[in-house]
N, C-alpha and C positions, 0 to 999 in steps of 0.2 A: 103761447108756447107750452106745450107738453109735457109735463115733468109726471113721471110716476109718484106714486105716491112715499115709495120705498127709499126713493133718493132724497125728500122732501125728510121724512125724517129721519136716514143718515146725515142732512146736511142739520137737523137741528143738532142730533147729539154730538157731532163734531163741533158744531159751535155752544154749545152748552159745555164742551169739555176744554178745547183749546180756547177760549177767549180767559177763562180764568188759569188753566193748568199752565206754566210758563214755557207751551210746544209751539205757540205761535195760532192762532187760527186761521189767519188769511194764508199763512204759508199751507196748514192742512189742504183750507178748500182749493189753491190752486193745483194742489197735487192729485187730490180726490177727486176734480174736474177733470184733470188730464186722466188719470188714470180709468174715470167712466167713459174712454173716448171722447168727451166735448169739450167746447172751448169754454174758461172759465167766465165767460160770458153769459153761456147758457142760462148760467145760476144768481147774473146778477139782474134777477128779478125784483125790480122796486116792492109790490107786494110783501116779498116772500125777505126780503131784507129787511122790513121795516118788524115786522113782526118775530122773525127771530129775534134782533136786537133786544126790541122792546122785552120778549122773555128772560134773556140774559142781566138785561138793567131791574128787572124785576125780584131778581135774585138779592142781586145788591142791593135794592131797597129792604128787602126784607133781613138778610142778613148785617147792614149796617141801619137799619133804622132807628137804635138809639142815636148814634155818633153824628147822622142826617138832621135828624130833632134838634141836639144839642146846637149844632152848626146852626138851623136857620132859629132859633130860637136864642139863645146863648152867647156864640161865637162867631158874630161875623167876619172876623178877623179871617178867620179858617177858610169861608167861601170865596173872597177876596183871593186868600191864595190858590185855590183849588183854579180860580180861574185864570193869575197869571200863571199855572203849571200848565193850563189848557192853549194857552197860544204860540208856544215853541211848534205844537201839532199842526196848529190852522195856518201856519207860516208857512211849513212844509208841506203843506197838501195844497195852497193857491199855488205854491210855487210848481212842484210836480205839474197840477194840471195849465198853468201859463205857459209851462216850455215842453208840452207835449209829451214829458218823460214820464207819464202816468203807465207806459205800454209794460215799464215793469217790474208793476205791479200784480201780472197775470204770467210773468215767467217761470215756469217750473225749474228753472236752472240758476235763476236767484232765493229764489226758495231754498234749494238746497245747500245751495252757500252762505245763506243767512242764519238756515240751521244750524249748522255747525258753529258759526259765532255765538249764539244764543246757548250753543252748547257751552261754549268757552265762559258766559259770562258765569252763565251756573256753577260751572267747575270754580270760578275765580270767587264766588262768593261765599265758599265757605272758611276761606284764608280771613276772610274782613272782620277786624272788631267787635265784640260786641259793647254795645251801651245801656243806658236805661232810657236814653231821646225817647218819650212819646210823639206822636203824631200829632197833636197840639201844640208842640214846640217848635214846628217846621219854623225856619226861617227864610226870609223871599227869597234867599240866592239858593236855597237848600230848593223850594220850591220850584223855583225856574229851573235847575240843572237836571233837574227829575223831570220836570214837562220837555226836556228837550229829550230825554234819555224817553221820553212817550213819542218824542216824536219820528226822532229813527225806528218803532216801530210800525211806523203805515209801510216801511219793505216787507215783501211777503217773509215769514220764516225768522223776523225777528220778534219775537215776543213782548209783548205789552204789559204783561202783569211782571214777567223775570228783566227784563232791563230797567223797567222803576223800582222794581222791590230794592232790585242789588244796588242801583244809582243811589235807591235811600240809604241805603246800609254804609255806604260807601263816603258818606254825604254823613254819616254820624247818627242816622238814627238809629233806632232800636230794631231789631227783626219784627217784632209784632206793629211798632210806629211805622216803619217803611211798608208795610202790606196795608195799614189802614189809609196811610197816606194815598198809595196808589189806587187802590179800589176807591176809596171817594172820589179822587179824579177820573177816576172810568166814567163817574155820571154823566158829567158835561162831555163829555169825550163821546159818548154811547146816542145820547140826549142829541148832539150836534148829528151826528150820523144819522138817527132818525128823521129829526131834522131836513137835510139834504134831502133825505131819498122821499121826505114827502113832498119836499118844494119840486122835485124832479117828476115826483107822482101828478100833481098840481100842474107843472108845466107841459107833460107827453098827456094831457087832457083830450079824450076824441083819437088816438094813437092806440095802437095793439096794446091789448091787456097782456098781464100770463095767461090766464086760464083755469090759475088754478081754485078750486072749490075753497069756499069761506070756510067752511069747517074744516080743509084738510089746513090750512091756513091757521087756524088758532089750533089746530093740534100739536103744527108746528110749533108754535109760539109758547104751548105748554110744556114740551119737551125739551125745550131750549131751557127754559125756567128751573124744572124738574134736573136737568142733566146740572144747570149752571149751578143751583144750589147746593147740588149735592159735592159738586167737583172745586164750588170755592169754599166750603166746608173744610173739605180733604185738603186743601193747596194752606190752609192755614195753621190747620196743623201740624201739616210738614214743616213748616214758618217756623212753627213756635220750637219745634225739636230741631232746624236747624239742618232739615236735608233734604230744604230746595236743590240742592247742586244732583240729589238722584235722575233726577229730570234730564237733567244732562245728557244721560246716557241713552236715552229715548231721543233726541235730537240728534245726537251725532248718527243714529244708527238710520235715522228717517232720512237726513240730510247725506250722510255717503248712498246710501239706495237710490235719492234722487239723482245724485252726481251721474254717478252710474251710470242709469237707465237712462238718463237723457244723453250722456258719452254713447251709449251705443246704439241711441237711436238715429243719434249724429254723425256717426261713422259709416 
């Protein structure tokens, strides 16, 4: 399949920016998809999935690689929970794909209605508490109620990093504990998704490639990295001064647009 090379990497810096910024990225690419005319199928190329991922988890490893360390070294206690956070998600994604209801996932019109909840949650979290909870203190039911709050986001448009941050927040941790908390759970989370798309890679063996060039392939995968880092840098510091909820207003304006456009394309 064909991809130019110019959409390969808009589709990195979109997922280099939306997988950490709390605008959703799967809601992006389904909108980004529709709006380059194709179906969001086009783009889900195992190749070209596998390797963005990997740039985005790459980030995260660099950017939490003390708190990585400490966990597999230190604190097992911590990965234990990172992985019961991770099973609220794999619950709901066998489940989606056993009852067929996987189709939306690539609806631009759940997207846009998703947006605007993700908007809402943003606006609702700068109401919530503050504490001193670090992210070492999570406790299991803290930690399950935040993997479930990961798990409502495999709908396109609802955001992964902003409904675990605020679930943490909400849940008693600290603003800076609830962002580490969630971002170390993106690994298993990110790690499973490569995962898949390689066992998938693995199984369509002897079946249509993409096409696309290896080298424009890891340029992707550098950009994704380059954008991720740079933009869960930024999302942290917004954290720590407390004006996640600006984001907000970037979803409500993406999510009425979407509304919209797809109202009057339906009419």
């Amino acid at each position: 399949m064909d991809v130019p090379a110019w959409q390969i990497i808009l589709l990195a810096v979109v997922q280099g920016i939306a997988e950490f910024l709390p605008i959703s990225s799967s809601g992006h690419l389904v909108v980004l998809a529709t709006l380059l005319g194709a179906d969001p199928e086009k783009f889900d190329m195992i190749e070209l999935n596998i390797v963005l991922h990997a740039g985005t988890l790459g980030s995260i490893l660099v950017v939490y690689r003390k708190q990585l360390y400490e966990a597999f070294t230190k604190d097992w206690r911590l990965l234990v929970l990172l992985g019961l956070a991770t099973v609220p998600a794999v619950i709901a994604a066998v489940l989606l794909k056993a009852t067929d209801a996987d189709a939306i996932l690539e609806s631009p019109k759940v997207a846009g209605v998703c947006l605007l909840i993700t908007g809402a949650i943003l606006l609702l979290s700068q109401k919530l508490s503050q504490t001193e909870e670090s992210y070492a203190e999570t406790t299991w039911w803290q930690a399950w109620w935040i993997g479930c709050a990961q798990a409502l986001a495999i709908l396109p448009g609802i955001s992964r990093s902003g409904s675990t941050i605020c679930s943490g927040q909400a849940l008693g941790l600290s603003r800076e504990g609830a962002a580490t908390f969630s971002f170390l759970m993106a690994v298993p989370a990110i790690l499973g998704a490569i995962t898949l798309e390689t066992a998938k890679k693995l199984g369509d063996a002897g079946e249509s490639e993409s096409g696309i060039p290896t080298w424009l392939l890891l340029l992707g995968a550098l950009v994704s990295f380059a954008v991720g880092w740079a933009s869960l840098v930024l999302l942290l510091k917004m954290v720590q001064r407390g004006r996640l909820h600006w984001f907000a207003w970037w979803c409500f304006a993406v999510g009425l647009f979407v509304i919209v456009w797809q109202m009057r394309i339906g009419s």
